[in-house]
C-alpha positions as CSV (number, residue, x, y, z in Angstrom):
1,X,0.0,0.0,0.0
2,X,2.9,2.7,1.1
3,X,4.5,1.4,-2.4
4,X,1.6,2.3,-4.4
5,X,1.4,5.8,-2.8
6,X,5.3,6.2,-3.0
7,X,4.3,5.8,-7.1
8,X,1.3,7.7,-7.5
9,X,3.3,10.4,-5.5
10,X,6.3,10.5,-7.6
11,X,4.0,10.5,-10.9
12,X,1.8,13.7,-9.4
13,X,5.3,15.0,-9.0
14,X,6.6,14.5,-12.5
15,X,3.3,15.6,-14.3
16,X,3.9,18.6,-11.9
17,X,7.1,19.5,-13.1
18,X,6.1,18.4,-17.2
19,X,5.8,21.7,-18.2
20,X,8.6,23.7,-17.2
21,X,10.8,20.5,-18.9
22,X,8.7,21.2,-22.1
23,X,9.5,24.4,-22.2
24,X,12.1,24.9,-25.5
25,X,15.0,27.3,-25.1
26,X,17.4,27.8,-28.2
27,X,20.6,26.8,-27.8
28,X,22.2,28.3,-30.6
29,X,22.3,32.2,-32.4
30,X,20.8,30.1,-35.5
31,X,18.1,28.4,-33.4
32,X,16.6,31.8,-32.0
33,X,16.5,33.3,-35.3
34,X,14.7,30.4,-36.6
35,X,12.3,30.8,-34.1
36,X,11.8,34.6,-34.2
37,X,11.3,33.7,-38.0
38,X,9.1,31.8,-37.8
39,X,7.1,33.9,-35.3
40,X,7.3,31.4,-32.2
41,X,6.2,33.5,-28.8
42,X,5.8,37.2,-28.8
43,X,8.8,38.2,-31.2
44,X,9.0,39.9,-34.5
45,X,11.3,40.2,-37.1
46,X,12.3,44.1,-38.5
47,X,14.0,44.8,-41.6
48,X,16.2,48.2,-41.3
49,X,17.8,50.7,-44.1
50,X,20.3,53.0,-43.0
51,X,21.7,55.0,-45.8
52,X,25.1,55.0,-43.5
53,X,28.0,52.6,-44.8
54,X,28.4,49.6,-43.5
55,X,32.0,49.8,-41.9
56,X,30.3,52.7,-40.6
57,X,27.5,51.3,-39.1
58,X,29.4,48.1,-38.0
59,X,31.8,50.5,-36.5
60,X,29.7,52.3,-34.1
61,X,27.7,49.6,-33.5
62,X,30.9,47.5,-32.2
63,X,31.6,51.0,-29.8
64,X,28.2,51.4,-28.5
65,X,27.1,47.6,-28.1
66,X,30.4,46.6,-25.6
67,X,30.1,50.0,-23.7
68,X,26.4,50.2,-23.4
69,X,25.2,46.5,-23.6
70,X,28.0,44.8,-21.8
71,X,26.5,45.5,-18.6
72,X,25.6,43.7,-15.4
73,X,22.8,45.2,-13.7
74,X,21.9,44.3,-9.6
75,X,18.8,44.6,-8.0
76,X,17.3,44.5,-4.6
77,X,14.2,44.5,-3.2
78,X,12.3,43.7,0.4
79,X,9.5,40.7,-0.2
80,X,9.1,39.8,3.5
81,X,12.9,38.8,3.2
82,X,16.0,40.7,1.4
83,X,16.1,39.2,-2.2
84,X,19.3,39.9,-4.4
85,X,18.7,39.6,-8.3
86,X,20.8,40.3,-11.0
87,X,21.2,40.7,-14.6
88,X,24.4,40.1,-17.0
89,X,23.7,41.6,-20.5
90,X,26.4,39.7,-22.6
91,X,26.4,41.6,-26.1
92,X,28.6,40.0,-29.4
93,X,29.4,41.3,-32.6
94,X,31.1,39.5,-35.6
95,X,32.4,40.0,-39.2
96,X,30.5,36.9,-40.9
97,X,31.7,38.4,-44.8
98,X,33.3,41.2,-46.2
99,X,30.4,42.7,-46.1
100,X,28.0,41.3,-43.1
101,X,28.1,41.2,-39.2
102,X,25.8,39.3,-36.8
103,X,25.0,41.0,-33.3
104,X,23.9,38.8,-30.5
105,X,22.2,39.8,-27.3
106,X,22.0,37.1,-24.4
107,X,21.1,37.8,-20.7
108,X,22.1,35.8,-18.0
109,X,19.8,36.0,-14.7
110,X,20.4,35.2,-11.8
111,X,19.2,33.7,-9.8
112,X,18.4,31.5,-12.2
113,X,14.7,30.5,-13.4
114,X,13.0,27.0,-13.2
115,X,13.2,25.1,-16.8
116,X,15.3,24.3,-19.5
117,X,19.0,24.8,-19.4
118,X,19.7,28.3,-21.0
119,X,23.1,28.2,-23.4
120,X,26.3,29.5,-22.5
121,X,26.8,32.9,-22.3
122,X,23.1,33.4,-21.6
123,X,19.3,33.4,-23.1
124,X,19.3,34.4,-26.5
125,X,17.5,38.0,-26.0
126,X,18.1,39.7,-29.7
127,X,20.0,39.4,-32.6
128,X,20.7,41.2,-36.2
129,X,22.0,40.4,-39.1
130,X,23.7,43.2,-41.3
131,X,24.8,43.5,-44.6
132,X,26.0,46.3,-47.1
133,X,23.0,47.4,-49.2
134,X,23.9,50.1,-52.1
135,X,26.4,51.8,-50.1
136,X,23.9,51.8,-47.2
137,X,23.4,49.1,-44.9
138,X,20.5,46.9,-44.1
139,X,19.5,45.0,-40.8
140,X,17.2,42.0,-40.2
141,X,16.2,42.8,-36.4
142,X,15.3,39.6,-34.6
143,X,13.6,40.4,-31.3
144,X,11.0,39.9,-28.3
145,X,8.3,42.3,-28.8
146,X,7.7,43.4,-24.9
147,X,10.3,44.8,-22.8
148,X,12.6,45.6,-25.0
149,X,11.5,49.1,-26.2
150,X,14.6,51.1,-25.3
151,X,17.2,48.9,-26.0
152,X,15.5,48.8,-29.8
153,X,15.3,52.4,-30.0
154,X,19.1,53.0,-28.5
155,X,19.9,50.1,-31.4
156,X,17.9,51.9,-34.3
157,X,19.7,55.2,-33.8
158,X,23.4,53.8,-34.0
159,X,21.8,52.0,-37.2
160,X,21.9,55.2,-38.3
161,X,25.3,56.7,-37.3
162,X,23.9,58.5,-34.1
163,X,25.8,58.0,-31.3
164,X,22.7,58.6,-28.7
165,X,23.2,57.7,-25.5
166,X,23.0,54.3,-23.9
167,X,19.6,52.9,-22.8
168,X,18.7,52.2,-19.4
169,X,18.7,48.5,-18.7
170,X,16.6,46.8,-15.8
């Protein structure tokens, strides 16, 4: 009898935790922009012109991403006990061509959420992919839709050669 409630407890237990495990997280740049592509959760896919050059772009982009983006930010709040959270931006930016670059977002939180195992380096937050267009430049935006508002805005104005200021991360 203790056996079979052992069994029916450990079940209970696994359907319990079933969905976090089902959760998917990509492990790979190519497996987030697959899934932004094909329009899996709340993301959305931008396409860019900047008439700037692409060195240019590519450039500025490279100087704004690891002083603005490369950031760690740490949080505390009272919730009946002193909780400590934090946030680790870890940005990347790549020559893939002559003439194209990838930029990579991931985030690392900590602590840690329940689920999947995110990939080194971080969740897979944004990434673009840029090429030289007619002497301008053009960018494939790959990102969340919600809670990423300034960090898009801060990106779409280096896009265009504007150094503006860095965004405000939470």
């Amino acid at each position: 009898m203790n056996t079979k409630r052992s069994a029916i407890a450990l079940v209970l237990s696994l359907a319990a935790f079933a969905p976090a495990a089902a959760i998917w997280v990509p492990q790979t740049r190519q497996e987030f922009v697959q899934a932004v592509a094909d329009g899996k959760g709340a993301t959305a896919v931008e396409t860019i012109h900047s008439d700037q050059p692409f060195r240019r772009v590519y450039a500025l982009l490279q100087e704004k991403v690891n002083t603005c983006l490369d950031v760690k930010v740490q949080r505390t709040a009272y919730v009946g006990y002193m909780e400590r959270s934090s946030t680790d931006y870890n940005p990347t930016m790549r020559l893939v061509g002559k003439d194209r670059a990838e930029f990579t977002l991931q985030v690392e939180h900590n602590p840690r959420g329940v689920g999947a195992t995110p990939p080194p380096g971080g969740l897979f937050y944004m990434a673009a992919d840029l090429r030289s267009v007619d002497g301008g430049t053009e960018i494939v935006l790959y990102r969340p839709t919600m809670g990423v508002k300034k960090i898009v805005a801060s990106l779409k104005q280096w896009f265009d050669g504007d150094p503006a200021p860095c965004p405000k991360l939470k």
